[in-house]
C-alpha positions in Angstrom: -73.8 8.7 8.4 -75.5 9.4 11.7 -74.8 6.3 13.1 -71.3 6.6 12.4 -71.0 10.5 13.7 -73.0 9.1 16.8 -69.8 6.7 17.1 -67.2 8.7 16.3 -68.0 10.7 19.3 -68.4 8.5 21.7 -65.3 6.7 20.8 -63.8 10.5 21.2 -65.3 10.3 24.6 -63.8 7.1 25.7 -60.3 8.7 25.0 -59.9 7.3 21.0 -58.2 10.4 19.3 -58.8 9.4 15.7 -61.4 6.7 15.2 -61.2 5.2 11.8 -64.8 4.1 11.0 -64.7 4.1 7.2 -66.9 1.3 6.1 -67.8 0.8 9.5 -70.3 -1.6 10.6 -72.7 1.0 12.9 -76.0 1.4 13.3 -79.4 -0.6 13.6 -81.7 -2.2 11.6 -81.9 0.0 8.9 -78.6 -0.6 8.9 -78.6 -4.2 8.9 -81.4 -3.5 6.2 -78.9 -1.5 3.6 -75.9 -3.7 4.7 -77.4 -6.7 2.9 -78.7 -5.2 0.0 -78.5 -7.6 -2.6 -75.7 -7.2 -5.8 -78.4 -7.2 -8.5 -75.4 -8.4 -11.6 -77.0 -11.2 -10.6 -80.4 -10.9 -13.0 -80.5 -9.8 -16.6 -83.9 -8.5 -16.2 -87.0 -8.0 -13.1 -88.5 -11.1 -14.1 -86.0 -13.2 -13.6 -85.1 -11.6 -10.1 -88.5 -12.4 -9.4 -88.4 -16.1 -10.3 -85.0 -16.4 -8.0 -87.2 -14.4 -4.9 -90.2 -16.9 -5.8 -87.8 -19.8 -4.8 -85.5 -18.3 -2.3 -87.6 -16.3 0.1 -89.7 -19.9 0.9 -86.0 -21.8 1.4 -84.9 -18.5 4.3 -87.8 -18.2 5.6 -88.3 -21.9 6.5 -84.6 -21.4 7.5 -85.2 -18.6 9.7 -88.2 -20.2 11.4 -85.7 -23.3 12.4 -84.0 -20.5 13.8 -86.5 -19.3 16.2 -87.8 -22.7 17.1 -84.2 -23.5 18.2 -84.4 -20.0 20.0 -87.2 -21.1 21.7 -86.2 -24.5 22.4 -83.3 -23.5 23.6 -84.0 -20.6 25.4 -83.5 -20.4 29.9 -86.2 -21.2 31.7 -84.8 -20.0 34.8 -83.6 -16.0 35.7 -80.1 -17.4 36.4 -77.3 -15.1 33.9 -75.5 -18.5 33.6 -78.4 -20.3 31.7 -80.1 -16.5 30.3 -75.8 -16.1 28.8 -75.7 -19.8 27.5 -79.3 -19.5 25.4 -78.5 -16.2 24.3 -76.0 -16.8 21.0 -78.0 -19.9 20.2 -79.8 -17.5 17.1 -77.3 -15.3 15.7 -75.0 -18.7 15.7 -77.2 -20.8 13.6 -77.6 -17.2 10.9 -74.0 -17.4 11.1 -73.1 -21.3 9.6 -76.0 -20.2 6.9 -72.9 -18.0 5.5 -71.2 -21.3 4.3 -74.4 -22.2 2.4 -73.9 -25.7 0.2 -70.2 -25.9 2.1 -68.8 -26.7 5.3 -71.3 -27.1 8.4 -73.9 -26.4 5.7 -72.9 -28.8 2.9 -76.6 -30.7 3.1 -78.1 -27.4 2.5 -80.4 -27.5 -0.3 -79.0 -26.8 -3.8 -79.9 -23.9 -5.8 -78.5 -21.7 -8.2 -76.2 -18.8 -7.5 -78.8 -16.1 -7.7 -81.5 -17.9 -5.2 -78.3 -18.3 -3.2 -77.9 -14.5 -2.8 -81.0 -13.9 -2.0 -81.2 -16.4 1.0 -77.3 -15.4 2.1 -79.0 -11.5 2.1 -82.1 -12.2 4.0 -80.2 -14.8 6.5 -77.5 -11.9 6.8 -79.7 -9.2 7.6 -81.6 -11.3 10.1 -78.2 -12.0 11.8 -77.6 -8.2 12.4 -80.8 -8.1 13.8 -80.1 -10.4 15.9 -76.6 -9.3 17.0 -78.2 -5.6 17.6 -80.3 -7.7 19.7 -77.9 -9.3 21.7 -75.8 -6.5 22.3 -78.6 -4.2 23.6 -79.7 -7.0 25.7 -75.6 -7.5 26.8 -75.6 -3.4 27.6 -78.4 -3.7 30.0 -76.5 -6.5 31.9 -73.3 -4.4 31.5 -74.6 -1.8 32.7 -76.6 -3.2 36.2 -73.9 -5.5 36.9 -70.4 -5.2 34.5 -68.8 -8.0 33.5 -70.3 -11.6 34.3 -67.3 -13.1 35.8 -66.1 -16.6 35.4 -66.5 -17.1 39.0 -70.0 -15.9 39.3 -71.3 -17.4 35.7 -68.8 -20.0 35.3 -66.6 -20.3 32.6 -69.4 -21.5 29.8 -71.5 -18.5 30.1 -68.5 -16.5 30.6 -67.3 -17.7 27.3 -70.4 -17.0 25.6 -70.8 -13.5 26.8 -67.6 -12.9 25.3 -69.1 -14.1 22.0 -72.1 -11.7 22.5 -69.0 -8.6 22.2 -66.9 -9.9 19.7 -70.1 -10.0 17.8 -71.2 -6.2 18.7 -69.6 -4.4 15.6 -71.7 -2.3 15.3 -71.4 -0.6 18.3 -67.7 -0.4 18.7 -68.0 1.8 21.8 -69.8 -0.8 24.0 -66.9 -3.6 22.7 -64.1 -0.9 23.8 -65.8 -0.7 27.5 -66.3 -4.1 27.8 -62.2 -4.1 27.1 -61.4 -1.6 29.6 -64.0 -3.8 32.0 -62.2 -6.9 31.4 -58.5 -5.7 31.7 -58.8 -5.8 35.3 -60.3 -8.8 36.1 -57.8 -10.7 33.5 -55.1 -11.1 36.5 -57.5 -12.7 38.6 -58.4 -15.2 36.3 -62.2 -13.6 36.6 -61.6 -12.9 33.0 -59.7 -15.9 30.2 -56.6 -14.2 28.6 -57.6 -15.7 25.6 -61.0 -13.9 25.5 -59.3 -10.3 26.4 -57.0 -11.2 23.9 
């Protein structure tokens, strides 16, 4: 509730007369934390939640190591806000395919019953708002010494990829509506891709 009061008034300040923010995603890790609380119809009894946690939390947890090898891996080795923007998403885009779990780009993913299922999908989701408070703090700094990265200074890669960073910050709906009001600008110019302001 204090996140969203927090919101609701800076969105005031930024000119929004009426912010609906019902159900809004706002706030930080606790956040996060409470946001991927788990639907316990899933066990008849404590016992049997704990047999699903005894098997899922080993299966996320590898998962989430992968993650930050990859984050590591992957990560710029050079102070350049081209490479630092492409490195960046690298994370909170591997926590997102683990939403398909057993489908799509996941489809090899191991299989396990419905209930070990949740508890993976809950842990993997809360570590992606983690991650995406992560990025957008680390995006409001940037913001904030330099505005925008524009395409002609980052290049449209990195550009594109920033862009992800903000379409990704739902829980801070304020920053995403200045980064709009950044970007409006430069869209003539073509410092900024239509389709991204869009």
């Amino acid at each position: 509730m204090d996140a969203l009061a927090k919101t609701r008034t800076e969105l005031c300040g930024l000119g929004v007369a009426h912010p609906q923010l019902t159900g809004a995603p706002v706030g930080d890790f606790v956040y996060a934390q409470v946001a991927s609380a788990l639907d316990t119809s899933h066990w008849s009894s404590f016992a049997a939640f704990r047999h699903s946690l005894e098997t899922a939390v080993s299966i996320a947890d590898t998962y989430l190591i992968a993650v930050e090898a990859a984050k590591e891996i992957g990560a710029s080795r050079t102070a350049k806000l081209h490479d630092l923007l492409m490195a960046r998403p690298m994370g909170e885009q591997m926590l997102r395919y683990s939403a398909t779990w057993g489908s799509g780009s996941m489809a090899n993913a191991p299989a396990v019953p419905e209930p070990v299922k949740a508890i993976i999908l809950s842990r993997l989701m809360t570590a992606r708002r983690v991650e995406d408070f992560r990025n957008t703090e680390w995006l409001k700094t940037i913001f904030a010494v330099q505005g925008w990265p524009k395409r002609s200074e980052v290049g449209d890669d990195a550009a594109r990829q920033a862009w992800l960073l903000v379409q990704h910050a739902d829980a801070d709906p304020a920053f995403q509506l200045r980064v709009l009001r950044a970007k409006e600008p430069l869209v003539p110019s073509g410092e900024v891709s239509k389709g991204d302001y869009a």
